[in-house]
C-alpha positions in Angstrom: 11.3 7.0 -16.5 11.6 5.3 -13.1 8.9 3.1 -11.5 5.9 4.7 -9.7 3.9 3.3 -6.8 0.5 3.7 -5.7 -0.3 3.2 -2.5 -3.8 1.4 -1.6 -5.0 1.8 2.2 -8.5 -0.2 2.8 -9.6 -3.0 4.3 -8.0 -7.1 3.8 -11.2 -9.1 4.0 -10.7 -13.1 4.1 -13.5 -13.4 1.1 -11.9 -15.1 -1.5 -15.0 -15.0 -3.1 -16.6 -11.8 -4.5 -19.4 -11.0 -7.2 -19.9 -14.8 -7.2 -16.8 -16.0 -8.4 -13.8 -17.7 -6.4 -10.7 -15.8 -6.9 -8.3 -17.7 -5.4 -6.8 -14.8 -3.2 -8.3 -12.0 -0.4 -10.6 -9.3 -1.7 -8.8 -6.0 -0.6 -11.2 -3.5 -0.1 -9.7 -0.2 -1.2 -11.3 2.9 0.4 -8.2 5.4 -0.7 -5.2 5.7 -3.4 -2.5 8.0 -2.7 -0.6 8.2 -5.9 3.3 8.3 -4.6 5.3 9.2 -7.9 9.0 7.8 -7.4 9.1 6.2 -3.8 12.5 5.2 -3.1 13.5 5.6 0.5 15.5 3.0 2.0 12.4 1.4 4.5 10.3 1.3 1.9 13.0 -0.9 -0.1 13.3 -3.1 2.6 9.6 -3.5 2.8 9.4 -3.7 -1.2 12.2 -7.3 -0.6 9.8 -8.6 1.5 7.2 -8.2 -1.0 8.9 -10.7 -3.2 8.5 -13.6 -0.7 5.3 -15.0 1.1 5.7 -13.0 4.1 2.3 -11.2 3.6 -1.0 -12.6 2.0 -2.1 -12.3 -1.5 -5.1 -10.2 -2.6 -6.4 -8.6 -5.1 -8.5 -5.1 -5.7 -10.7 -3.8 -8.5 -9.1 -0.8 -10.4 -11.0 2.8 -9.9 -14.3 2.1 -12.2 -14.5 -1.3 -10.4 -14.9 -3.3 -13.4 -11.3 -4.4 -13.8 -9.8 -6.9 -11.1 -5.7 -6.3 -10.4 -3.7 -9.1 -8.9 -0.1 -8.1 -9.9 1.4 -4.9 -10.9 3.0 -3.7 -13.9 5.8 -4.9 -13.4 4.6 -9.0 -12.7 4.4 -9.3 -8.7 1.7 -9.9 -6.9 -0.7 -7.6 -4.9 0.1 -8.3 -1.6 -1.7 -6.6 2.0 0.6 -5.5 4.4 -0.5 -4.9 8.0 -1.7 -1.1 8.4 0.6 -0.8 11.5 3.9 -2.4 9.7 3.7 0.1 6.8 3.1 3.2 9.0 6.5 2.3 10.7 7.8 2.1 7.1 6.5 5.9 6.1 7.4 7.4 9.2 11.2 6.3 9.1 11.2 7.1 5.6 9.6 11.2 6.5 12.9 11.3 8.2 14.9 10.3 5.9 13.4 12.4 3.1 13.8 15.4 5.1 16.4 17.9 3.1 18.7 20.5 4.1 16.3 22.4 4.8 14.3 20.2 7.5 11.2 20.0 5.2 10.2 16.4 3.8 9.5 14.7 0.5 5.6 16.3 0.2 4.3 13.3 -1.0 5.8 11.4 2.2 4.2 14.1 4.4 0.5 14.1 2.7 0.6 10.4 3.2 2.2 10.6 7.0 -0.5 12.8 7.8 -3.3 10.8 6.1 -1.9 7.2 8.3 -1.6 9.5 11.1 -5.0 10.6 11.0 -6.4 6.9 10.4 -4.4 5.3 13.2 -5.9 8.2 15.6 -9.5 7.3 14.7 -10.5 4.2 16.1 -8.8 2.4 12.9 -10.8 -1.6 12.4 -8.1 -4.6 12.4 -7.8 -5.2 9.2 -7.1 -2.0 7.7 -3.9 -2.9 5.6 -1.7 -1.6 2.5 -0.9 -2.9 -0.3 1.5 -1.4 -3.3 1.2 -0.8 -6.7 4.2 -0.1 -9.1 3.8 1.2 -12.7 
């Protein structure tokens, strides 16, 4: 089986902070998953090496019943926020590249190029970010 990614779109917040404890690293402030399956287009690649280093800050977000905090992944790194902007570039080179013979793309790629598209349109705050999830 081949490693799967979530996607969490929401809000980097510079609390470090939250429910009275200091965490060490940015609350991210999840207001959507969008559960991606095997995302392997080559943008997305590059973004996922430049995960590894210290380009983009560390955070952390609480799993769906909000009692559980996550700071890495499954498979060790860390929960990183990348810039809302930066990752929409990402998806929509990646649309193309996904696109078969046929002209139509990977449908997974398209839900979420809609979903960005739609949040960029709609006066979208400043720190809306993204930050990845592998399992």
């Amino acid at each position: 089986m081949g490693v799967e990614t979530k996607i969490f779109i929401g809000g980097l917040t510079n609390q470090v902070e939250h429910r009275g404890r200091l965490k060490g690293k940015a609350w991210f402030q999840v207001v959507a998953i969008v559960e991606m399956r095997g995302y392997h287009y080559s943008a997305f690649n590059e973004l996922r090496r430049q995960l590894a280093g210290d380009t983009y800050p560390e955070v952390f977000v609480y799993d769906v019943d909000g009692a559980k905090e996550i700071f890495k992944d499954k498979y060790n790194a860390v929960m990183r926020a990348v810039p809302f902007d930066v990752f929409y570039d990402v998806v929509k080179r990646d649309y193309e590249e996904s696109k078969e013979d046929d002209g139509r793309p990977y449908r997974r790629l398209a839900w979420l190029r809609s979903l960005l598209a739609a949040m960029n349109a709609n006066e979208k705050p400043d720190n809306l970010a993204v930050a990845i999830y592998e399992h």
